[in-house]
N, C-alpha and C positions, 0 to 999 in steps of 0.2 A: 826636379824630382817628380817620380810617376807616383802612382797606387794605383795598386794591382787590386780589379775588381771583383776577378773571378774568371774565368776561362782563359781567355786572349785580351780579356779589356784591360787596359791604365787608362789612368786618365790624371791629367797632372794635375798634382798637388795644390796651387795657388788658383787651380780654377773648383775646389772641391767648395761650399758654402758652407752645406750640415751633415751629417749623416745620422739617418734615426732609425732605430727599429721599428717594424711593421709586424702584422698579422693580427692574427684575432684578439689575442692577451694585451699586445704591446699598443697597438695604434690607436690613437689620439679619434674623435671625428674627426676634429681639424688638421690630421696629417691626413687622414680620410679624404676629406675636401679634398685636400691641396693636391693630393695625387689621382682624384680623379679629372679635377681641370687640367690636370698636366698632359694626361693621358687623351683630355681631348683636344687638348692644341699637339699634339703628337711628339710632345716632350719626353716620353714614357720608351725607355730602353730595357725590356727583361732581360736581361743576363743568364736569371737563375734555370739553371736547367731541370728543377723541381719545382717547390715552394721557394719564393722570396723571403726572405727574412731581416731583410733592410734596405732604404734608398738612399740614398747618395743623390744628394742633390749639387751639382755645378751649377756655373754659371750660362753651361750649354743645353742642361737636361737634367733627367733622373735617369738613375742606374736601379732598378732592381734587381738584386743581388741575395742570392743565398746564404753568404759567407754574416756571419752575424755583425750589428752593429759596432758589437765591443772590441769585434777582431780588425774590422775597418779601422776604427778609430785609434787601434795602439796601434796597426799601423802606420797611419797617420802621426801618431805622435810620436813615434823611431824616425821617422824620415826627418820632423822637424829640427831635430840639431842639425843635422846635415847639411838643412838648408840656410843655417845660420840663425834658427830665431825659433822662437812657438810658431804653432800651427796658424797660418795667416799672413805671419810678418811678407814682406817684401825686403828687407833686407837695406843699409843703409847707402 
């Protein structure tokens, strides 16, 4: 299974880690930090074609993405029956 990030991107499901919201109200320092070492080992993928308002972290990269984190995430968790299990499993 994909998730769909926002324009043309998926990226599959079993490779997704976290997804959190970002911006001024939402982000953490420490999702701060984290996305700016990302951004300098050139991990850092903008998607959003405005404002980001959450990243999607894999296990390839970050996604910044406009589409909000709550909408990622039920995304994510419709896809999971599908796959046989909660968001994560691998399946037996």
């Amino acid at each position: 299974m994909f998730l769909h990030l926002g324009g043309c991107v998926v990226v599959p499901l079993e490779e997704v880690v976290t997804i959190v919201q970002i911006g001024r109200e939402a982000s953490s320092p420490d999702t701060a930090a984290f996305l700016k070492a990302a951004e300098k080992e050139g991990l850092v993928m903008n998607i959003a074609p405005d404002q980001a308002s959450s990243a999607t972290v894999t296990t390839k990269g970050v996604y910044l993405s406009s589409i909000s984190a709550a909408t990622l995430s039920k995304r994510a968790r419709d896809l999971a029956p599908l796959r046989g299990g909660p968001l994560g499993a691998t399946g037996s």
